[in-house]
C-alpha positions in Angstrom: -6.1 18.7 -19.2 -4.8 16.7 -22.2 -6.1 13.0 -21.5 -2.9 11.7 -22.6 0.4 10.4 -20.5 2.4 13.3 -21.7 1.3 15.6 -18.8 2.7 15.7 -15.4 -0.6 14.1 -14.2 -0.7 11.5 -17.3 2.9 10.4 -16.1 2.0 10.6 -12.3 -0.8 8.0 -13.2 1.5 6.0 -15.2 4.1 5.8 -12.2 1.0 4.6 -10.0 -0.1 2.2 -12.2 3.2 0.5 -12.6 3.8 0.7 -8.9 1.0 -1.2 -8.7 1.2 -3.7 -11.8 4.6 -4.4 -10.7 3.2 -5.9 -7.1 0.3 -7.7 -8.9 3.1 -9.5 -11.5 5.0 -10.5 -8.5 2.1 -11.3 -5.8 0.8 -13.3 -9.2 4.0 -14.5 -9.9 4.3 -16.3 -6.2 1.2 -17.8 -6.5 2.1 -19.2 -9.7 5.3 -21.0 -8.5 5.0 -21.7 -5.1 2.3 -24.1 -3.9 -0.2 -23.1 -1.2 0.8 -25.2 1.1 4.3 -23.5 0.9 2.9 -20.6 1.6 3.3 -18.3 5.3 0.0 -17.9 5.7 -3.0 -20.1 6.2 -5.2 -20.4 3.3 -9.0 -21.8 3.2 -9.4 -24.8 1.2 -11.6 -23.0 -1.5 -8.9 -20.6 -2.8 -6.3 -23.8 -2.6 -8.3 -25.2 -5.2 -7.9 -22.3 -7.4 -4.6 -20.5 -6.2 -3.1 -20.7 -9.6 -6.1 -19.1 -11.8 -5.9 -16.7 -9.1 -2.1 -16.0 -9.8 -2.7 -16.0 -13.4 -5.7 -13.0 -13.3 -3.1 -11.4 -10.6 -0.6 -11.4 -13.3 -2.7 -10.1 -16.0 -4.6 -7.6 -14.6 -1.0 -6.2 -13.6 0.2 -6.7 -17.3 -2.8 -4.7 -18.7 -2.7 -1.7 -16.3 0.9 -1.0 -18.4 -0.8 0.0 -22.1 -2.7 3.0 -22.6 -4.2 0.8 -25.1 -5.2 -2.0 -23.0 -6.0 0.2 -20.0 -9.9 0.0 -19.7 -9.5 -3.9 -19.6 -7.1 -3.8 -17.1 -8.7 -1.3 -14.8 -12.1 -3.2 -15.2 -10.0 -6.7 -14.3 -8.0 -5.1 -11.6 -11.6 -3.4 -10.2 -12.8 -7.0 -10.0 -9.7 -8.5 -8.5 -9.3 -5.8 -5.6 -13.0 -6.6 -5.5 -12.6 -9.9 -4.9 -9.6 -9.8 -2.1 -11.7 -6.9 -0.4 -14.3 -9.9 0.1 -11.9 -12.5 1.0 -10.8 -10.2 4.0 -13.9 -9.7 4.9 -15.1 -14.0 5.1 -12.4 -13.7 7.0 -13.5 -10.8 9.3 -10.4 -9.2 8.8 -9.8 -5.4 8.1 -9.8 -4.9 4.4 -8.4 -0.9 4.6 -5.2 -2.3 2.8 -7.6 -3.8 -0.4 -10.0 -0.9 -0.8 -6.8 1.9 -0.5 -5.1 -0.2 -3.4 -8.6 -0.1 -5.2 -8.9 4.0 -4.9 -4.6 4.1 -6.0 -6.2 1.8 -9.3 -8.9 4.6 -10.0 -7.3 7.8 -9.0 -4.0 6.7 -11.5 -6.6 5.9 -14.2 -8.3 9.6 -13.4 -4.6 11.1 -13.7 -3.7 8.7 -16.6 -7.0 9.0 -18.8 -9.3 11.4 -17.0 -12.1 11.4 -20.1 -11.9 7.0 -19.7 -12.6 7.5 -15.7 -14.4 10.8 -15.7 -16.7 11.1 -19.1 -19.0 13.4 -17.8 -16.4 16.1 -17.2 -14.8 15.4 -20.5 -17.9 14.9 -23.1 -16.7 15.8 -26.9 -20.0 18.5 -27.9 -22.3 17.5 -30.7 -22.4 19.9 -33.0 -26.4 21.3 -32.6 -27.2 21.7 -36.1 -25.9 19.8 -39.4 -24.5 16.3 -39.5 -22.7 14.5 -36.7 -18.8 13.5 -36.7 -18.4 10.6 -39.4 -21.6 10.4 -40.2 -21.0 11.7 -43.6 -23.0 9.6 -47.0 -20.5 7.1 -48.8 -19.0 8.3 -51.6 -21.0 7.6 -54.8 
């Protein structure tokens, strides 16, 4: 499979991944304008504190899932963030199924997206078993 978006699978990925980044800008988004208290929900006193630095790492982690370029960051910082809301569920003692199925969407678009960035293993470039390595070559006198 060509680890590029112009596949069937590469543009599958890319439609999860904005599916996604498009809830994170706006769930980010929220937090950024409205203030907790405003908010339906109650929320502990600890993330009240912080609710904007949380809206802001929403937001970005959304805004770098877009790029091919600035995928690996993204799916790193979004890894973290579902992370991080799969342990706030669980102070909580809530049911975190919602948070770790987002998480496995996040990995299995990056496996359809880029499979050689989530899969290395399976997609390995071979090292030549004799002679120099690729760009490895002397300088030019």
């Amino acid at each position: 499979m060509e680890p590029t978006t112009k596949t069937l699978a590469g543009w599958t990925g890319y439609v999860m991944h904005f599916l996604l980044a498009a809830m994170m800008i706006m769930a980010g988004g929220m937090k950024l304008v409205v203030s907790p208290e405003d908010m339906g929900e109650p929320i502990p006193e600890g993330i009240k504190n912080h609710f904007m630095v949380i809206g802001a790492g929403e937001v970005l982690c959304g805004v770098l899932l877009l790029s091919m370029a600035t995928l690996p960051s993204g799916l790193i910082l979004s890894s973290a963030f579902w992370g991080g809301a799969i342990m706030a569920t669980m102070i909580k003692e809530e049911g975190y199924g919602l948070q770790a199925g987002l998480l496995i969407f996040l990995w299995v678009g990056a496996a359809l997206r880029r499979p050689g960035l989530v899969l290395p293993f399976v997609y390995e470039q071979e090292l030549p078993l004799e002679g120099r390595l690729p760009g490895s070559e002397p300088p030019p006198a």
